[in-house]
NUTIPA-129816 format. One record per residue (C-alpha): residue in three letters; x, y, z. Coordinates in steps of 0.25 Angstrom, whole numbers, plus 5000, padded with zeros to 4 digits. Layout:
# NUTIPA-129816
ALAXYZ/...
//
This chain:
# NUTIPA-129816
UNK552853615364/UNK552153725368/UNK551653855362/UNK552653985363/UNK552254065377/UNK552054195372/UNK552054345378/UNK551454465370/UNK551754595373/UNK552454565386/UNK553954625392/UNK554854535398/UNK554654555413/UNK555654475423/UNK555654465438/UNK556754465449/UNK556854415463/UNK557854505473/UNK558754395480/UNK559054425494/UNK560354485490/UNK560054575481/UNK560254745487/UNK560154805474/UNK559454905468/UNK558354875457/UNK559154925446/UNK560454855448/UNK559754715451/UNK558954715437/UNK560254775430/UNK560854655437/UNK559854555435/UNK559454595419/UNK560154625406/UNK559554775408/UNK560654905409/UNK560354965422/UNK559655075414/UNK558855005408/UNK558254935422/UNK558055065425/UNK557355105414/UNK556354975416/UNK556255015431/UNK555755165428/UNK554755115417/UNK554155035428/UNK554554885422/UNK555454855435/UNK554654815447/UNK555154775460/UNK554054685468/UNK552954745458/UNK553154895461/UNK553954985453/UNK555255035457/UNK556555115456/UNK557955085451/UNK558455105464/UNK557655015470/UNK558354915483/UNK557954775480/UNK557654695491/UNK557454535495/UNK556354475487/UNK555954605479/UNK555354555466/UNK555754635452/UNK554854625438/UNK555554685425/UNK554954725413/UNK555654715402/UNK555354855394/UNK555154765380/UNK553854715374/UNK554054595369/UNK553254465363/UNK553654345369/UNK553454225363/UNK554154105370/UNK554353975360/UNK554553835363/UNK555753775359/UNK556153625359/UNK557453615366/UNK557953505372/UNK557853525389/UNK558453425400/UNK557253435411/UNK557653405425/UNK556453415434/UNK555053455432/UNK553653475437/UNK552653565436/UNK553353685442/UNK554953685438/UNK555653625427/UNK557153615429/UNK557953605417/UNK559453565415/UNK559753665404/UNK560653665394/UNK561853745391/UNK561453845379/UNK559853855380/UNK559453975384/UNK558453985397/UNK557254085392/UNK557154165380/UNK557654295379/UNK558854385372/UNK558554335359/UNK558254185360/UNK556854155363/UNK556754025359/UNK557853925363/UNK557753935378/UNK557453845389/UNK555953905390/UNK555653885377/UNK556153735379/UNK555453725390/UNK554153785385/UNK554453675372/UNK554053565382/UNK552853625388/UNK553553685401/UNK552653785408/UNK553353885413/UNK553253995423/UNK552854145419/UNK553554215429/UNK554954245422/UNK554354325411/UNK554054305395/UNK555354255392/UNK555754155405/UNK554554085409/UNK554953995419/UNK556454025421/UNK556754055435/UNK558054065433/UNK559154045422/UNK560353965418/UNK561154035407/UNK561153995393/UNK562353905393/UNK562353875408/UNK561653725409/UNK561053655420/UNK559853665429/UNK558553765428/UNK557353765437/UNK556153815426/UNK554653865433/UNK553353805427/UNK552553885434/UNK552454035440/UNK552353975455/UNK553853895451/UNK554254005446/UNK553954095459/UNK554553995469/UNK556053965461/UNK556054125459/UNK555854135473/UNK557154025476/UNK558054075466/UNK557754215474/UNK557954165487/UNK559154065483/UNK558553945488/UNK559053885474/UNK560153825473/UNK560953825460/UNK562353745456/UNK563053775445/UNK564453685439/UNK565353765431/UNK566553745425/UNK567753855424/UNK568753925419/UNK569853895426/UNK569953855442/UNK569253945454/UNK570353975463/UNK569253925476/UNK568653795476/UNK567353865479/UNK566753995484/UNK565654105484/UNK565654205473/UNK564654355477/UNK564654465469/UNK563754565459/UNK563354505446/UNK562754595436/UNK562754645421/UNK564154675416/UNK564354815414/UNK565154765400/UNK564054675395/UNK562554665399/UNK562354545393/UNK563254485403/UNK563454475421/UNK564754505428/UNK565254535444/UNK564554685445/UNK564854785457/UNK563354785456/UNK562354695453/UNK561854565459/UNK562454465470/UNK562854345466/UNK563454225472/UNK564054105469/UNK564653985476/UNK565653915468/UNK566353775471/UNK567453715462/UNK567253575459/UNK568253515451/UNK569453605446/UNK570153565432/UNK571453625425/UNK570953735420/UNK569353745425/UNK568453695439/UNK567153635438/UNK566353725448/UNK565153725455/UNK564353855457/UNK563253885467/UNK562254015464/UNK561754075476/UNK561354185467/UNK560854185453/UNK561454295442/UNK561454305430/UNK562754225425/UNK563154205438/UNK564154095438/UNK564754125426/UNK564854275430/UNK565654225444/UNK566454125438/UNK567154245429/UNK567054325442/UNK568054205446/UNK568954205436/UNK568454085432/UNK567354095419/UNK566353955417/UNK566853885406/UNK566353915392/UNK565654045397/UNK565654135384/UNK565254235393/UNK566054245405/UNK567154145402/UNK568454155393/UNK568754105379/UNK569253975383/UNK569653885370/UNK569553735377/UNK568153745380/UNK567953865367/UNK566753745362/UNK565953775375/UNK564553825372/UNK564353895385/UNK564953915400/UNK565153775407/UNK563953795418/UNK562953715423/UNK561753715434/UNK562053605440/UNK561053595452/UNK559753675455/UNK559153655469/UNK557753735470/UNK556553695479/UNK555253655472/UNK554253775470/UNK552953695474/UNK553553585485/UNK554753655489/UNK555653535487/UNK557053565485/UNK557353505472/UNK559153505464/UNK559053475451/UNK560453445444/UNK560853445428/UNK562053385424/UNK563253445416/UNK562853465402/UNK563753385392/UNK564853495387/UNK565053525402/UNK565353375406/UNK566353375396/UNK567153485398/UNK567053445412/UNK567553295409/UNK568753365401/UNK569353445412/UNK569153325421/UNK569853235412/UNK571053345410/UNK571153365425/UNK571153225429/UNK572253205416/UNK573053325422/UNK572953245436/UNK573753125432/
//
């Protein structure tokens, strides 16, 4: 166990990387991008806590390729970051990444009133080093997986890691699998979703197909269908918030067990959280530029809802 990280005195500050898809103005992609109201965003961006490759800027502003965006949050806050023993399942590690099959339910950084029972306070427990990059609350975490999705993480140990997956997440090179199971059957055995995800004009807390906000894209390929649900595989060539289970709605056809997005379905009523998992993740090394995939089985509830369907198809067969 190591000693609580702590930051006196400091607001949150994050950082965001344009993709080469992006043609927005600076307004609409942080209002996309963050839990802010757009009048807020701009609020931040007059007092000078938005910048857009170091240099301040106005709302209006046309983000291009590349361009790198710092935000402020406008509270002062002490931050003090406390390990927490919590049981972790390591895949890989070396002095630069750690790679993490993540349970459903554990949060991944601190934040929104939990501050302890996260995977960086597990990770700082064992004596993890972790990248500053991400700001006081998500040292190390280059990118996230949501509270009760399960599967594969890539975690940075140093600021150079950090800099490099940033970079590949950015530029796509990563590649990301998800499996899923639905509500119901896609009518396509597979396909391309695009559209606008941002902030739901209903509710800020959650996403949702916008007219305006951020492009996203998802491939999507039925594996195995059932009476009443598929088993499908997902491939992000972006990376939004709530992505999948924001397209899967969009498809008529909700991830089981999302409290969220899905419906009030009383088989599976038991369910702690949505059926979805990172199956796969494919990144290149930061230091030798191998191309590495690391895999994480399905966690135990998801086999077994799985195993139950099979077993009713394969009756329903005969």
């Amino acid at each position: 166990m190591t000693d609580g990280l702590q930051f006196r005195n400091g607001a949150e500050t994050s950082e965001f990387i344009v993709e080469k898809d992006e043609n927005l103005r600076l307004d609409v992609y942080l209002t996309a991008e963050t839990e802010y109201t757009r009048s807020h965003i701009k609020k931040l961006v007059d007092g000078g806590k938005v910048l857009v490759n170091g240099a301040e800027c106005k709302c209006g502003r046309m983000l291009k390729e590349k361009d790198v965006i710092t935000l402020t949050s406008d509270e002062q806050n002490d931050v003090v970051l406390i390990p927490k023993e919590i049981p972790l399942n390591i895949l890989y590690e070396d002095d630069d990444i750690v790679v993490v099959n993540k349970q459903q339910g554990l949060t991944v950084h601190p934040g929104a009133g939990n501050y302890e029972d996260t995977l960086v306070n597990a990770l700082l427990w064992r004596g993890t080093s972790l990248s500053s990059t991400n700001g006081a609350y998500r040292p190390g975490i280059v990118h996230r997986l949501d509270k009760d999705t399960s599967g594969v993480m890539v975690v940075a140990k140093n600021d150079f890691a950090h800099a490099s997956l940033a970079k590949q997440f950015s530029e796509r090179s990563v590649k990301k699998l998800y499996v899923a199971l639905l509500e119901g059957n896609l009518k396509d055995d597979k396909g391309i979703l695009t559209t606008f995800i941002g902030r739901s004009e209903k509710d800020r807390k959650i996403m949702a197909v916008v007219k305006e906000g951020r492009v996203a894209i998802t491939e999507y390929r039925v594996l195995q269908r059932f009476r009443q649900n598929c088993l499908t595989e997902f491939n992000l060539h972006t990376g939004r918030t709530h992505q999948i289970r924001v397209h899967a709605k969009y498809l008529g056809h909700p991830v089981l067990g999302d409290k969220t997005y899905g419906s009030a379905n009383k088989r599976f009523s038991s369910l702690s959280g949505q059926l979805l998992h990172s199956e796969s993740l494919t990144i290149s090394h930061p230091k030798s530029g191998e191309r590495m995939t690391f895999t994480a089985p399905l966690p135990t509830k998801f086999k077994e809802v799985y195993e139950t369907l099979k077993k009713e198809s394969e009756a329903n067969a005969v």
